[in-house]
C-alpha positions as CSV (number, residue, x, y, z in Angstrom):
1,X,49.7,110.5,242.7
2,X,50.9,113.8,243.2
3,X,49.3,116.0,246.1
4,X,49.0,119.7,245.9
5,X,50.3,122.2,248.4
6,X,48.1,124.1,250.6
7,X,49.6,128.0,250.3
8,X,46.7,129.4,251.6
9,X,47.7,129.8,254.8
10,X,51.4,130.8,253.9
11,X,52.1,134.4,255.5
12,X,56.1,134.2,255.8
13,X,59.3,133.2,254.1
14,X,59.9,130.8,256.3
15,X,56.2,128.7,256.4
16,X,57.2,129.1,252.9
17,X,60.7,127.1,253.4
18,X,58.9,124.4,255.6
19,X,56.3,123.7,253.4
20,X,58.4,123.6,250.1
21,X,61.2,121.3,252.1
22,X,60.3,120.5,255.0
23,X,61.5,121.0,258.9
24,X,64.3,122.3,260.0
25,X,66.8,119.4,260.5
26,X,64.5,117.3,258.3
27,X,67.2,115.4,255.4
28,X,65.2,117.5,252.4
29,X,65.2,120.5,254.4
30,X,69.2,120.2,254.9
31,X,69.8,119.6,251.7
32,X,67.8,122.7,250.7
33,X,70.0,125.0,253.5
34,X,73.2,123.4,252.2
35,X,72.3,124.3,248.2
36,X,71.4,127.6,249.2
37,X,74.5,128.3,251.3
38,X,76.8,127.0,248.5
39,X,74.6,129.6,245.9
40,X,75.5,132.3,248.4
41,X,79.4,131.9,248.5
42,X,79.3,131.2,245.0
43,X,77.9,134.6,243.9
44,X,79.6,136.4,246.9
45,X,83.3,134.5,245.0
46,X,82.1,136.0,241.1
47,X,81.2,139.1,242.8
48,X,84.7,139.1,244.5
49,X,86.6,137.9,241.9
50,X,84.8,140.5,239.4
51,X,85.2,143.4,241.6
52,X,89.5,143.1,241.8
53,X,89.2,142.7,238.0
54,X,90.3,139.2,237.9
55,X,89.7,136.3,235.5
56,X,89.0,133.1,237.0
57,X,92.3,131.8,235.6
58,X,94.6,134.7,237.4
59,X,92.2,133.9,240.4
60,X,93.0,130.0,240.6
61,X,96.6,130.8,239.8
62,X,97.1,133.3,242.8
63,X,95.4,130.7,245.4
64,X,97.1,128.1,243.6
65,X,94.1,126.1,242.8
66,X,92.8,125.3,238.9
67,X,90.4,127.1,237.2
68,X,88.0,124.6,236.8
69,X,87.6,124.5,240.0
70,X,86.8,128.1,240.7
71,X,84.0,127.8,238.3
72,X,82.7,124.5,240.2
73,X,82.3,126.7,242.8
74,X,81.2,129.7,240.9
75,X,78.5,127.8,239.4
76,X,77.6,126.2,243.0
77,X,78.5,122.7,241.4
78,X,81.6,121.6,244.0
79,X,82.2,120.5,247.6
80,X,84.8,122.8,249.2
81,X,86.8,122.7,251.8
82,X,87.4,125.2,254.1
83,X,90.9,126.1,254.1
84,X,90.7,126.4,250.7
85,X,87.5,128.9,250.5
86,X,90.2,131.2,253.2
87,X,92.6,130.6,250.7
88,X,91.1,131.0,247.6
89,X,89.8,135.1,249.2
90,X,92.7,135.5,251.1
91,X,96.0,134.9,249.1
92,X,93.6,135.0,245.9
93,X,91.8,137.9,246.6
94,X,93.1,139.9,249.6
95,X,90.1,139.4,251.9
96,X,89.4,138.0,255.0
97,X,86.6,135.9,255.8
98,X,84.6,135.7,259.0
99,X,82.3,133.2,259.8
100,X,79.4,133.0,262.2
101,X,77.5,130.1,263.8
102,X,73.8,129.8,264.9
């Protein structure tokens, strides 16, 4: 039996977030963070990669990865490492990436 969500009482984003998948540090709730993280550096990559007029092909072929695999990622479909996420925007692109930590 399926149960119905109570969104009466939802006034933020977040309530939202915890009701949908659950606590933070919770194994649905993780999953949910780590999908969402990998749809944010996917479109920040096609919005990279779009802006210095670049194929996906001449992309992979600069950062000396395969162009499959820039669409995995582009598509938020593969695992990535992340010396190659530096490389792929730094000898693909000409960027620099900096990351922070919470």
């Amino acid at each position: 039996m399926i149960m119905k969500k109570d969104f009466k009482n939802i006034k933020t984003f977040d309530q939202l977030i915890e009701l949908e998948h659950g606590k933070i540090g919770s194994e649905n709730r993780n999953k949910y963070e780590e999908g969402a993280q990998m749809f944010i550096i996917s479109e920040m990559l096609k919005f990279a990669r779009k802006e210095a007029n670049l194929t996906q092909e001449q992309l992979a072929e600069k950062a000396g990865t395969k162009k499959s695999y820039i669409s995995k990622l582009e598509n938020a479909k593969g695992n990535i490492q992340l010396s190659t996420l530096i490389r792929i925007f730094e000898q693909g692109l000409g960027r620099r990436i900096g990351l922070t930590f919470l």
